[in-house]
TORNU-681006 format. One line per 5 residues: their letters; for each residue x, y, z of N, C-alpha, C, O. Coordinates in steps of 0.2 Angstrom, whole numbers, plus 5000, padded with zeros to 4 digits. Example, Ala and Ser with C-alpha at 12.3 -4.5 7.8 and 13.67 -1.06 7.14 Angstrom:
REM residues 2
AS = 5066/4972/5039/5062/4978/5039/5066/4984/5039/5071/4983/5042  5064/4989/5035/5068/4995/5036/5064/5000/5039/5067/5006/5040
REM end
This chain:
REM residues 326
XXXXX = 5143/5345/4540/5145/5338/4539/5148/5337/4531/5145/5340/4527  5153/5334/4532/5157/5333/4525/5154/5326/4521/5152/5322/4524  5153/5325/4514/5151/5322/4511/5157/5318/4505/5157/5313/4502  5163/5323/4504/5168/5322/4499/5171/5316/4502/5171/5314/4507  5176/5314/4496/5179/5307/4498/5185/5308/4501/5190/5304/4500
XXXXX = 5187/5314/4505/5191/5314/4508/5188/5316/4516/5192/5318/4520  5182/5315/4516/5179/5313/4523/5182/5310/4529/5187/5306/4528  5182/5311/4534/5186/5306/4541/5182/5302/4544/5176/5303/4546  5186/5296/4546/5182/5291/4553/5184/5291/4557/5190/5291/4558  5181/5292/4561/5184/5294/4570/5179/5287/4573/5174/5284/4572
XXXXX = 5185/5286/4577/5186/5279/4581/5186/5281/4587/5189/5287/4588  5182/5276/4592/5187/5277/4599/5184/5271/4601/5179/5268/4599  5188/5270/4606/5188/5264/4611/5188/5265/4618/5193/5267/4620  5183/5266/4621/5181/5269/4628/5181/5264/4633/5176/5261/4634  5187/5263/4638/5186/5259/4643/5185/5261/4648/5183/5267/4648
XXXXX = 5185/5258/4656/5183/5262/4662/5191/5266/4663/5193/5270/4667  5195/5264/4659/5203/5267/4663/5205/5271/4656/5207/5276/4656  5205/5269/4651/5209/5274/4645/5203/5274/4639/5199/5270/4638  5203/5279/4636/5199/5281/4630/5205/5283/4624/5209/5287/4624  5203/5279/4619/5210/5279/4613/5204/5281/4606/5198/5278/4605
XXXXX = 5207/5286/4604/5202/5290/4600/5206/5290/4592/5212/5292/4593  5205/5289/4587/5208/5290/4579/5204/5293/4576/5198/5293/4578  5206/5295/4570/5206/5297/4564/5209/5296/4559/5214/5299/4557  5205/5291/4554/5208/5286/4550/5203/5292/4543/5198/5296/4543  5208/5290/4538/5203/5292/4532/5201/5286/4525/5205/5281/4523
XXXXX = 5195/5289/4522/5191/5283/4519/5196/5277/4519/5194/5271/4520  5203/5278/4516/5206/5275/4511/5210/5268/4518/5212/5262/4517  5210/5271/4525/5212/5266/4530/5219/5270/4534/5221/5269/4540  5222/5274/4530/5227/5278/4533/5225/5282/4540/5221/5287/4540  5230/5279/4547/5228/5281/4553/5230/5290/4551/5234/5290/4546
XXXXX = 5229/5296/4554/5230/5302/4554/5234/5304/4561/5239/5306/4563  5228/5302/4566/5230/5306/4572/5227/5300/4576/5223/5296/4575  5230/5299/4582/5228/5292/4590/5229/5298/4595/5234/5302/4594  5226/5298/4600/5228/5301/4607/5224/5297/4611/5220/5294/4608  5226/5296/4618/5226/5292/4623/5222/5298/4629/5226/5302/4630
XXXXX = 5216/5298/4631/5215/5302/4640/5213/5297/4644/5210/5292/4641  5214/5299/4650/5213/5296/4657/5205/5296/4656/5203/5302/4655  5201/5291/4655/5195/5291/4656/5191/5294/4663/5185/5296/4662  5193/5293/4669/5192/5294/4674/5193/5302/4675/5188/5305/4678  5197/5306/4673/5197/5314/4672/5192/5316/4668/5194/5322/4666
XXXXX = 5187/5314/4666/5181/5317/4664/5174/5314/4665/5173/5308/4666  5170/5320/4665/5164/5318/4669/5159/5315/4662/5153/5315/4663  5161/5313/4657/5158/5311/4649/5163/5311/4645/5169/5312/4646  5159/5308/4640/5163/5306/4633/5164/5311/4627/5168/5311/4622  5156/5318/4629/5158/5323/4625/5165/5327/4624/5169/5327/4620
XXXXX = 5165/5329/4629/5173/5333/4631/5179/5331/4630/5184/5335/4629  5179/5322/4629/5185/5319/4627/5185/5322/4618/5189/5325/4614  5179/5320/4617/5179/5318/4608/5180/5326/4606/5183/5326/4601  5178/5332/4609/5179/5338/4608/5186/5338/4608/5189/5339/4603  5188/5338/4614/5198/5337/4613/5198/5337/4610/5197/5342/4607
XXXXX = 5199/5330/4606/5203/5328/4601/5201/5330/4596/5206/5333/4593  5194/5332/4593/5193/5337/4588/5198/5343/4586/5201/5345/4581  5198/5346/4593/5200/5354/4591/5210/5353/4594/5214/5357/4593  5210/5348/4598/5218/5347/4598/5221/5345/4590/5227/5347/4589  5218/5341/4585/5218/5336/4578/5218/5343/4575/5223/5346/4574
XXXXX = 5213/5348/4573/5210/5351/4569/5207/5349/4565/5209/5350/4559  5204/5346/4564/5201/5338/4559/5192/5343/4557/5190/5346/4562  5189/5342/4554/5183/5345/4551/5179/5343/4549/5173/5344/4549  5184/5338/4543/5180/5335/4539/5176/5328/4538/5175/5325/4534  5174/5328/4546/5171/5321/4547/5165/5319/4545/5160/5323/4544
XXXXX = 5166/5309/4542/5160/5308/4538/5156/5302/4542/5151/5299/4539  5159/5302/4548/5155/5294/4550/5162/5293/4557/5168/5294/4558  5156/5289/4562/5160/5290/4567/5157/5281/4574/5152/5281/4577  5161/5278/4574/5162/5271/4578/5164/5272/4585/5169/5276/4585  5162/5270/4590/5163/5271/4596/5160/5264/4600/5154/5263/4601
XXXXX = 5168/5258/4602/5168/5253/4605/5168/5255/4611/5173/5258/4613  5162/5253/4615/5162/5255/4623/5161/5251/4627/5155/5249/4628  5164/5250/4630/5165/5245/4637/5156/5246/4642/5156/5249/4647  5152/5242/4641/5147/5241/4641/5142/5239/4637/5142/5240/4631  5136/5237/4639/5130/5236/4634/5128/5241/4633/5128/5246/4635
XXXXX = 5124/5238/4625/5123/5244/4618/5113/5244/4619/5110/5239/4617  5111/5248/4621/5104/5249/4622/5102/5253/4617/5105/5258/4616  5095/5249/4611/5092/5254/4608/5086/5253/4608/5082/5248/4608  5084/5260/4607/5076/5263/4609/5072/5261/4605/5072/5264/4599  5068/5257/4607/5061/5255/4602/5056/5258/4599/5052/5255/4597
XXXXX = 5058/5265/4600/5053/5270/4596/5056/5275/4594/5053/5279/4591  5062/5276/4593/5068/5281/4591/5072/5278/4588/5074/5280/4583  5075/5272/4591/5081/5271/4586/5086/5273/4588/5091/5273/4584  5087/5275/4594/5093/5277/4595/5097/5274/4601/5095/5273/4607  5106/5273/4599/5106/5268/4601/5110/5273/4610/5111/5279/4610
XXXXX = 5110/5268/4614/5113/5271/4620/5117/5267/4624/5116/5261/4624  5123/5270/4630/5127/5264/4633/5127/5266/4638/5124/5272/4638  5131/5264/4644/5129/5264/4651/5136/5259/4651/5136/5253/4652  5145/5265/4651/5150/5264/4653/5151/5260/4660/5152/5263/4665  5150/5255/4660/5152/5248/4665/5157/5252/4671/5153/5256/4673
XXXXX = 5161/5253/4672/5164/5258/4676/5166/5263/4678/5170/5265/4683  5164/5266/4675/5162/5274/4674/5155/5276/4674/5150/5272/4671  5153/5282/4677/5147/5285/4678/5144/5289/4673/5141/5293/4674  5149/5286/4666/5145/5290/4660/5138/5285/4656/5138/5279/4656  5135/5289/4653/5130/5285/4650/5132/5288/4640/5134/5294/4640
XXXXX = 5132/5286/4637/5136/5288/4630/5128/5287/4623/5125/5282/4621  5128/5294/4622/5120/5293/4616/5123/5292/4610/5127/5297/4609  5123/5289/4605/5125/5292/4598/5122/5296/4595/5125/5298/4590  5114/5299/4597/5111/5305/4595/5117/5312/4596/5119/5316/4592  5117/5312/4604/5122/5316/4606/5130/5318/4603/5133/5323/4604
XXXXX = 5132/5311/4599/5139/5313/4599/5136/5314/4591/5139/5319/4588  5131/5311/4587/5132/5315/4581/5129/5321/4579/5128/5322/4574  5127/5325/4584/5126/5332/4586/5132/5335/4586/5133/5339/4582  5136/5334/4593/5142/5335/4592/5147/5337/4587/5150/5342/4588  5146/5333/4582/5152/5331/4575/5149/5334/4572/5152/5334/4566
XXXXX = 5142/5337/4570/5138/5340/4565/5136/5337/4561/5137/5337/4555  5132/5331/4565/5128/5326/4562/5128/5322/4559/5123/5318/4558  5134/5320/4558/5137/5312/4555/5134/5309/4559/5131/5311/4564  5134/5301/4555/5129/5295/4556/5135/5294/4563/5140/5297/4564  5132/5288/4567/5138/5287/4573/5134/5278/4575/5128/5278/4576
XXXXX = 5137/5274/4576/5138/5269/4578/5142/5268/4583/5148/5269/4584  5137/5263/4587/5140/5260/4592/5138/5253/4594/5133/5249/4594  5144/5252/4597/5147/5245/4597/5149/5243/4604/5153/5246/4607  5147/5236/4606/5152/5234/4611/5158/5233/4611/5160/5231/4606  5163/5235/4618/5170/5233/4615/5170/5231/4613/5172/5233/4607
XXXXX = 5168/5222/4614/5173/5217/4610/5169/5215/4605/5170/5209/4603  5163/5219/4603/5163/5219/4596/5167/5220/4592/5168/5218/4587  5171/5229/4595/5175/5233/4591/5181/5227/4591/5185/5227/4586  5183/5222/4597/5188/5219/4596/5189/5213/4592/5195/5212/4590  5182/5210/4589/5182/5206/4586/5183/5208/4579/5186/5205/4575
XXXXX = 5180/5216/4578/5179/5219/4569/5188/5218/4570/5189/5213/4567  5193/5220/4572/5200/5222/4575/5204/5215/4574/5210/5216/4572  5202/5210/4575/5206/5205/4576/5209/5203/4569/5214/5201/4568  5204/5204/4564/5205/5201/4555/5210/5206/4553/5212/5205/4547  5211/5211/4557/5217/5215/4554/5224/5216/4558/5227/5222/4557
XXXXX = 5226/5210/4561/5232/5210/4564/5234/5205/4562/5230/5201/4559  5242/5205/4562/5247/5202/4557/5248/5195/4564/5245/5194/4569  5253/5192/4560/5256/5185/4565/5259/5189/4569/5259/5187/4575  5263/5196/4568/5266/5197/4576/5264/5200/4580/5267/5203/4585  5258/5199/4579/5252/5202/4584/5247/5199/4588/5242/5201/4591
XXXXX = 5250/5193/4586/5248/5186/4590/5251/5181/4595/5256/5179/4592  5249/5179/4600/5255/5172/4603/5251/5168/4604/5245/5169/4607  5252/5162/4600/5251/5156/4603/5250/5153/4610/5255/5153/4614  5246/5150/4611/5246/5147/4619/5245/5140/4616/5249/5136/4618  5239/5138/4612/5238/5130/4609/5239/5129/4602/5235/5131/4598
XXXXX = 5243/5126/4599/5242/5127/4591/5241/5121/4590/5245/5116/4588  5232/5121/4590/5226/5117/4585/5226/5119/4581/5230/5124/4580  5222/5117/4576/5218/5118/4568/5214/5122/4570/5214/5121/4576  5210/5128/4568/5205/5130/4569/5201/5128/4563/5203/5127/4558  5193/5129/4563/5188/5124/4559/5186/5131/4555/5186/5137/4557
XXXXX = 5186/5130/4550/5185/5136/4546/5177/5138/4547/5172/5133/4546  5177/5143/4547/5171/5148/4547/5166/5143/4555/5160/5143/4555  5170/5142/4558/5166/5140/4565/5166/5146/4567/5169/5151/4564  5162/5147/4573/5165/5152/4580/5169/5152/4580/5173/5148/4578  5172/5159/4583/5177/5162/4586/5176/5165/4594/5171/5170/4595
XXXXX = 5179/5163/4599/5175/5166/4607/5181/5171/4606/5186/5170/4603  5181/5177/4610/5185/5182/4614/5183/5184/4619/5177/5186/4620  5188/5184/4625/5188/5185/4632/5195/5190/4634/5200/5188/4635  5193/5197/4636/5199/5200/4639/5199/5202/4646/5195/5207/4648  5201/5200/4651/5201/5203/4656/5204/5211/4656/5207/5211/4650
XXXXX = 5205/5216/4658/5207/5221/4661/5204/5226/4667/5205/5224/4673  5200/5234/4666/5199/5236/4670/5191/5233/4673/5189/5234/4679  5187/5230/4669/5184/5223/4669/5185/5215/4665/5190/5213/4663  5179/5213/4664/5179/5206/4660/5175/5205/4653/5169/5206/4652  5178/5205/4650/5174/5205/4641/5176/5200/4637/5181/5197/4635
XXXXX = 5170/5199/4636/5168/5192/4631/5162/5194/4624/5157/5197/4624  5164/5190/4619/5162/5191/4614/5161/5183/4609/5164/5178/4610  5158/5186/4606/5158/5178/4601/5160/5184/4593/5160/5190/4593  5161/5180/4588/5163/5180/4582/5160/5173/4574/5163/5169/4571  5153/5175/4574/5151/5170/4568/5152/5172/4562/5153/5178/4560
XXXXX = 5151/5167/4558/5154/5167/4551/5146/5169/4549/5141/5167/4551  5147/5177/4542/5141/5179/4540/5141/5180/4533/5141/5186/4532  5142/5177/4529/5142/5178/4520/5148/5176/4520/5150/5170/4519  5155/5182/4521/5160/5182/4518/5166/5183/4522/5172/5184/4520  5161/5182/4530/5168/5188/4534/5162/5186/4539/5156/5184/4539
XXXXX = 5169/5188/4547/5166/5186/4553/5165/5192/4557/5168/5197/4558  5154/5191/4559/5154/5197/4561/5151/5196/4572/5148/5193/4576  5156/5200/4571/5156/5201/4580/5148/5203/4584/5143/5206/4583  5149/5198/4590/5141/5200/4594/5144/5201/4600/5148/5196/4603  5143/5207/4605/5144/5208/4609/5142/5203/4616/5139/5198/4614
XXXXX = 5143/5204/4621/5142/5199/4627/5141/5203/4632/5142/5209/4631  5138/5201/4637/5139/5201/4647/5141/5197/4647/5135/5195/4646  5144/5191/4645/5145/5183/4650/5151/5187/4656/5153/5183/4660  5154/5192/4657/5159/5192/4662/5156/5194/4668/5160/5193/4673  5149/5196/4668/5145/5196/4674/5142/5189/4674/5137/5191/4677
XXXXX = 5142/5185/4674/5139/5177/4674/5139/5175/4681/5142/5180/4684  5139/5172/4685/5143/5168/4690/5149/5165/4692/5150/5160/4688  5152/5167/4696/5158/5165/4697/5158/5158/4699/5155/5156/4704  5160/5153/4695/5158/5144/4697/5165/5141/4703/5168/5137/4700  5166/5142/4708/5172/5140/4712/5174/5134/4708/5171/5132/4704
XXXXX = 5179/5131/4710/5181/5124/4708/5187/5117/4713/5190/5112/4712  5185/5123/4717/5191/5119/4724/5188/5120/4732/5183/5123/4734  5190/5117/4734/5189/5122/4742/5191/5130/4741/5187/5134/4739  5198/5131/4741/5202/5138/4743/5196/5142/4738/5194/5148/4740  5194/5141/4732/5190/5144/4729/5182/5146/4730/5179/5150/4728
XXXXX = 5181/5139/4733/5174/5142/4739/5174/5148/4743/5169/5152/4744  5180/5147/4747/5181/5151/4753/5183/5159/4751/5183/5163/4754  5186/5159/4742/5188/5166/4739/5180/5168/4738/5178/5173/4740  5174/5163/4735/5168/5167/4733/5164/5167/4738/5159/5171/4736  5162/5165/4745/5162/5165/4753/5162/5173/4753/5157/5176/4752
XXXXX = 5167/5174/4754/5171/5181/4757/5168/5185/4751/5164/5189/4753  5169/5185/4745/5167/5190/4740/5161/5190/4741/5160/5195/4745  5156/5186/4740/5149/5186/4742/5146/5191/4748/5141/5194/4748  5151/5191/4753/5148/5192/4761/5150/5199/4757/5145/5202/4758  5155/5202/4754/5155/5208/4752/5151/5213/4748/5150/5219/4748
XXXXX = 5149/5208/4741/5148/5212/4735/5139/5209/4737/5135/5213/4738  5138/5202/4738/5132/5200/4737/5132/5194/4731/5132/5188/4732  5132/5199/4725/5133/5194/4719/5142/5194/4717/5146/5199/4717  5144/5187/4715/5151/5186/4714/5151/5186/4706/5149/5181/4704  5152/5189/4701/5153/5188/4696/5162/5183/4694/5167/5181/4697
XXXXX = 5161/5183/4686/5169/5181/4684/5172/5187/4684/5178/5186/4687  5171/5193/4682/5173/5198/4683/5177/5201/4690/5182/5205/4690  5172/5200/4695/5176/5203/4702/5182/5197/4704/5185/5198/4710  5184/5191/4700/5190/5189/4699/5195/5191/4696/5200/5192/4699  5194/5191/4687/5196/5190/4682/5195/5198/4680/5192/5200/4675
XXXXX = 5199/5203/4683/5201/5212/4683/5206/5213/4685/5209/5208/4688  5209/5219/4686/5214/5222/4689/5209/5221/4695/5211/5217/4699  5204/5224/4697/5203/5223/4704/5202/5216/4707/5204/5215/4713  5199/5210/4704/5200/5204/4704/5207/5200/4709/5208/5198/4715  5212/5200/4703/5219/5198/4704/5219/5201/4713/5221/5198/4718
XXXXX = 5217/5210/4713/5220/5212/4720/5215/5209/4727/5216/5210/4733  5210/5206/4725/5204/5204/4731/5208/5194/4729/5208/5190/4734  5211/5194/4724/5213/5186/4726/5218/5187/4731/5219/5185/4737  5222/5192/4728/5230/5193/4735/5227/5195/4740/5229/5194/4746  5221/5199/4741/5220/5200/4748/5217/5194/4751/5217/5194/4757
XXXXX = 5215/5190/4748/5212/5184/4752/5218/5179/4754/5218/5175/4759  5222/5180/4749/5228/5173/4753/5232/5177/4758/5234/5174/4763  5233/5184/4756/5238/5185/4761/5235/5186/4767/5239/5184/4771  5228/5188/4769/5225/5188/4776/5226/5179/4779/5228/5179/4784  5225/5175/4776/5226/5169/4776/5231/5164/4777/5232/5158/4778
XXXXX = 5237/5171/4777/5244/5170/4777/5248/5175/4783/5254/5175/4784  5240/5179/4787/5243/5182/4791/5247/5188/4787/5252/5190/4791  5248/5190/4781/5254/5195/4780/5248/5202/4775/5243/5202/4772  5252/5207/4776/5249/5212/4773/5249/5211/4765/5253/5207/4761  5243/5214/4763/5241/5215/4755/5245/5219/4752/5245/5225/4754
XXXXX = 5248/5218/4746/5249/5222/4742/5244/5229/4740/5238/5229/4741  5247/5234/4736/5243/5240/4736/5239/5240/4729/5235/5244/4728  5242/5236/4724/5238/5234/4718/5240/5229/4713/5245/5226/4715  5237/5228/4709/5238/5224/4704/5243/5225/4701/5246/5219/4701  5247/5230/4698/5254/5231/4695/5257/5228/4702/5260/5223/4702
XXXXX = 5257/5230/4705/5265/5228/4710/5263/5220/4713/5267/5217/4716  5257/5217/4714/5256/5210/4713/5259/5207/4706/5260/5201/4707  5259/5209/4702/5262/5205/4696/5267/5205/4696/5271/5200/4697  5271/5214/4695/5278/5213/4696/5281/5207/4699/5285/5204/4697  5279/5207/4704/5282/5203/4709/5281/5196/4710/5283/5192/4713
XXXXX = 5275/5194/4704/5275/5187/4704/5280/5185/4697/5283/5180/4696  5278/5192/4692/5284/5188/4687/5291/5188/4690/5295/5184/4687  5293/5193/4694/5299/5191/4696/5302/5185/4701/5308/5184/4702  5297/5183/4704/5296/5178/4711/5301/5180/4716/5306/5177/4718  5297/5185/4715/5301/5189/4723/5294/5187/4730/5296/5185/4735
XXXXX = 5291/5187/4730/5284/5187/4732/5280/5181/4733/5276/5181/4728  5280/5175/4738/5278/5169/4737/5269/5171/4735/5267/5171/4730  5267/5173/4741/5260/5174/4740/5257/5179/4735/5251/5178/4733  5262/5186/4731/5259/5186/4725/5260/5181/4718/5256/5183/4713  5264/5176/4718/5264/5172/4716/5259/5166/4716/5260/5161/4712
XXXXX = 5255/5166/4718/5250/5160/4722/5245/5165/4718/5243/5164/4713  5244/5171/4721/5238/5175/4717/5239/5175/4712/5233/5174/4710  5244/5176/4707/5243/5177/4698/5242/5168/4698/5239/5167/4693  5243/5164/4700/5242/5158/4697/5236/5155/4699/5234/5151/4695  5232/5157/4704/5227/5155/4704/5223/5159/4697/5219/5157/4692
XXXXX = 5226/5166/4698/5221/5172/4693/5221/5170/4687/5216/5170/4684  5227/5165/4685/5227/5165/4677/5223/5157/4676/5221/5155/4671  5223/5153/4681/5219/5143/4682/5211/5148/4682/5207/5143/4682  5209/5152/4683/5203/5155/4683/5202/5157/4676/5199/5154/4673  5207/5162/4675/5206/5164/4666/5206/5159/4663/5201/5158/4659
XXXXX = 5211/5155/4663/5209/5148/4657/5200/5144/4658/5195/5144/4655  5201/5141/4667/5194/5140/4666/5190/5145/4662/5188/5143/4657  5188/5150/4664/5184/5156/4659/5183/5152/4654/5178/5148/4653  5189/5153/4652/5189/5154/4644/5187/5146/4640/5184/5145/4635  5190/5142/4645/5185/5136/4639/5179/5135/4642/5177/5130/4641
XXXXX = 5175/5140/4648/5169/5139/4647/5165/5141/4640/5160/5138/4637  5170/5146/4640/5166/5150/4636/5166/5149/4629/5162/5151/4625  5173/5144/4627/5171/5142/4623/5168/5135/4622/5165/5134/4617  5168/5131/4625/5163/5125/4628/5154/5128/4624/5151/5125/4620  5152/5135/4628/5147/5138/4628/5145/5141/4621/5139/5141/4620
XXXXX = 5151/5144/4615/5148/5144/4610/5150/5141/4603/5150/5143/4597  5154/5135/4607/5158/5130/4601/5163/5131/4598/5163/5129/4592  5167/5134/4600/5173/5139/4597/5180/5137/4594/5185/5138/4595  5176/5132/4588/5182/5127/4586/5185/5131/4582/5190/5130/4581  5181/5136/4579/5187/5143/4575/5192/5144/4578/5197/5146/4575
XXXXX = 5192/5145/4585/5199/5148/4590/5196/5151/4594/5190/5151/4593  5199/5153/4600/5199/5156/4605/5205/5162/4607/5210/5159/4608  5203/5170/4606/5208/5174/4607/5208/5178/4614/5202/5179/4617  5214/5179/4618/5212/5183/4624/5217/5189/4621/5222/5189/4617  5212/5195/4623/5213/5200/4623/5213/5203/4628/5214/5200/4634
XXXXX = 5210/5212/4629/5214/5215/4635/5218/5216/4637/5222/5212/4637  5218/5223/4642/5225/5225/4646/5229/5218/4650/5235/5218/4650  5227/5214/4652/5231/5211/4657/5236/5206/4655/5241/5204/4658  5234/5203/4649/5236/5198/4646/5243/5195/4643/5246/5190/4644  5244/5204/4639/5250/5204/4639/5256/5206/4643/5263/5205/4642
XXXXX = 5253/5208/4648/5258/5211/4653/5261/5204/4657/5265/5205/4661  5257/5198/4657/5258/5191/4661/5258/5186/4656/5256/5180/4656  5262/5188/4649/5263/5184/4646/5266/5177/4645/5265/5172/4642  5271/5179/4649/5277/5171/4650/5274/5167/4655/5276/5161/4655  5269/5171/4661/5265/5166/4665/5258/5162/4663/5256/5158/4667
XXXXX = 5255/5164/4656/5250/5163/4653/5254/5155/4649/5252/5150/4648  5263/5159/4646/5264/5152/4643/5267/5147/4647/5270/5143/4643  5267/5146/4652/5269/5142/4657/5265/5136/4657/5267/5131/4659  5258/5136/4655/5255/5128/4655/5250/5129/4660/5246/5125/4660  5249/5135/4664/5245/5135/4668/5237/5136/4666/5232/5133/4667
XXXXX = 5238/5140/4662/5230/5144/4659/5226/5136/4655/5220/5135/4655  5232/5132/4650/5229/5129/4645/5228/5124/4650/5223/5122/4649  5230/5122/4654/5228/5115/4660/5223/5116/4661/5219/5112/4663  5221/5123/4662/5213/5125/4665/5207/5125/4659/5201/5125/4658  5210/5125/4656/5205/5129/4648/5205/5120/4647/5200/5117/4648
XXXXX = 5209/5117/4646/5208/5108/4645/5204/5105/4651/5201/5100/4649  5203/5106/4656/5199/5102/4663/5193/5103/4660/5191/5109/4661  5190/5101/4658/5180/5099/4656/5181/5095/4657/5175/5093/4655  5184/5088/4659/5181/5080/4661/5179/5079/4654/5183/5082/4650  5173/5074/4651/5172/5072/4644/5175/5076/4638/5177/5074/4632
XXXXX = 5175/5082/4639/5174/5088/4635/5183/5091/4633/5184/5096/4630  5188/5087/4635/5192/5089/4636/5197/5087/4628/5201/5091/4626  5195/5083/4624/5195/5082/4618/5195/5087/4614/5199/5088/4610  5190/5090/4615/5186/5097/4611/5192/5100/4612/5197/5099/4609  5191/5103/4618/5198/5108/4622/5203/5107/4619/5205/5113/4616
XXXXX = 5206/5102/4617/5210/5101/4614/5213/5102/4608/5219/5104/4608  5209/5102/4603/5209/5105/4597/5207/5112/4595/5207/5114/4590  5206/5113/4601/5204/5121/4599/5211/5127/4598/5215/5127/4603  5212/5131/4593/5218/5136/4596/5217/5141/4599/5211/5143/4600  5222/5143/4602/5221/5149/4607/5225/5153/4607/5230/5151/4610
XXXXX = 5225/5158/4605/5231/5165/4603/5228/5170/4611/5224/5171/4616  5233/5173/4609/5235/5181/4616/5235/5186/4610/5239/5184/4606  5230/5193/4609/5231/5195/4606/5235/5203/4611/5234/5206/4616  5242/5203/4607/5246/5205/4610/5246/5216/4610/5248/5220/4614  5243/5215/4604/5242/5224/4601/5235/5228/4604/5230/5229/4601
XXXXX = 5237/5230/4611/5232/5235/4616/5228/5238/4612/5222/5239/4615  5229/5241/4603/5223/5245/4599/5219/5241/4598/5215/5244/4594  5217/5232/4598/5213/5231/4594/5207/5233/4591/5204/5234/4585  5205/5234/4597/5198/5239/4598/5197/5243/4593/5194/5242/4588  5201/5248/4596/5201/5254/4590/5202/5252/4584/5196/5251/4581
XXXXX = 5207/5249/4582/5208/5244/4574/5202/5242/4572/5201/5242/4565  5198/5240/4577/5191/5238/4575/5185/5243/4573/5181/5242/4568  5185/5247/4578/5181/5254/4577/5183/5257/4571/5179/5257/4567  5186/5258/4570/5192/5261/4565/5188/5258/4558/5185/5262/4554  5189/5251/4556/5186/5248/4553/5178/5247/4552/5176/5246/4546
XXXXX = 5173/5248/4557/5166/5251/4557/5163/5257/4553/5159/5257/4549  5169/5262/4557/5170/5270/4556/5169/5270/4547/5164/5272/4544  5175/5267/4544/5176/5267/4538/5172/5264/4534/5172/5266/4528  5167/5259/4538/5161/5255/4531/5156/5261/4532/5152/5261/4528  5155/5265/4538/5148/5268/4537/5153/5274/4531/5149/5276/4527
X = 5158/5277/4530/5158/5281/4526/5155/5279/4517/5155/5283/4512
REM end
């Protein structure tokens, strides 16, 4: 283990579909990023080994690891452990700072890593969907869909906002119509429990098209990408019908949740999916849904809402963890 102040921080961002891994030093300068298929290994050691010996990198001083699941620590050790939501990896911090030869190692929920991440993106790294005042040093909520559903909050702590991890994307899924009774009906009779999550995913989006097109008598699409495509291009009535219910879902979400931790600082959507359905997020759909609370729609009102547009937040955030424990 290296101690000199040209020490490194190694970052990663571990989802159920991509692990994005850095090597930033003290001073903030990125060195090296690589991207592996999460699903082609059987752990997390082996990825972080890669990049070690593909980098040549040595002189590591401290190490952050944002993981898509809850952060479990042991009440007689101290040591913190996770249990990848997607993936049948379980991730130790004892373990990986074994690995790196002992460095200190922290871990963090993604969208804690998304939250430390967000204070260091620029304006074009952002879209507007509502442009309120945001209330200084209130909450801030964050909600990303992708290969699941992640939610966080953001309170103000002395002098800077520090990120608290969430489950709210396992919560229950709350219908809000007929046709969405009869969607959580069906999911129910399948899974048993309906979360927000088994909507609001790449898998989500493909059980909504499979539910209208049965309904429609016509075959399902074979995933998520090719039901998008095809709704941003409106080639596809019924995949069109699925992204707009997907997205009056995402907005609900999202002013529950911020409803739920008063999020008059802002409301950011992050995650893989968000920016890929961008022009359909600004069409008025998501904010008409994020505005419907009945009395409560005032609040909604005032609240801003950005898309945050740059896929590394995460790491940006790890990255930034990585760097305070040096």
């Amino acid at each position: 283990m290296s101690n000199s102040n040209d020490s490194l921080a190694l970052a990663a961002d571990v989802g159920g579909t991509t692990t994005r891994l850095r090597f930033a030093t003290r001073a903030g300068k990125v060195l090296h990023t690589a991207r592996y298929d999460s699903a082609a290994f059987e752990s997390l050691e082996p990825i972080v080994a890669r990049f070690c010996a593909e980098t040549g990198a040595s002189a590591i001083g401290a190490a952050c690891f944002g993981i898509a699941g809850p952060i479990e620590v042991d009440s007689y050790t101290g040591v913190a452990r996770a249990r990848v939501t997607n993936l049948p990896w379980i991730v130790d911090a004892a373990a990986l700072g074994a690995l790196l030869g002992g460095v200190r190692v922290r871990l963090v929920n993604d969208f804690q890593a998304v939250g430390l991440g967000i204070e260091a993106l620029g304006a074009d790294e952002l879209v507007t969907l509502q442009a309120s005042r945001a209330a200084p040093q209130m909450p801030r909520a964050l909600i990303g869909a992708g290969t699941g559903l992640g939610q966080g909050v953001l309170v103000w702590s002395g002098d800077h906002y520090e990120p608290i991890g969430t489950e709210g994307g396992h919560a229950d899924f709350a219908p809000a119509d007929g046709e969405q009774w009869a969607l959580a009906t069906e999911l129910r009779a399948r899974h048993g429990h309906v979360s927000w999550e088994r909507l609001l995913s790449g898998d989500g989006l493909e059980a909504i098209h499979a539910f209208l097109a049965q309904g429609a008598n016509v075959a399902a699409m074979r995933s998520a990408a090719e039901i998008t495509q095809a709704a941003l291009k409106q080639t596809d009535a019924i995949a069109m019908r699925a992204l707009d219910m997907f997205v009056r879902l995402y907005g609900a979400q999202a002013g529950n949740l911020a409803l739920t931790v008063g999020a008059t600082g802002g409301v950011y959507i992050a995650g893989g999916i968000a920016p890929k359905i961008i022009t359909k997020l600004r069409d008025g759909t998501f904010i008409a849904a994020f505005r419907n609370k009945g009395r409560m729609q005032r609040l909604l009102d005032a609240i801003p809402v950005y898309v945050v547009t740059n896929h590394d937040v995460g790491l940006i955030g790890a990255t930034q963890a990585a760097m305070r424990l040096l």
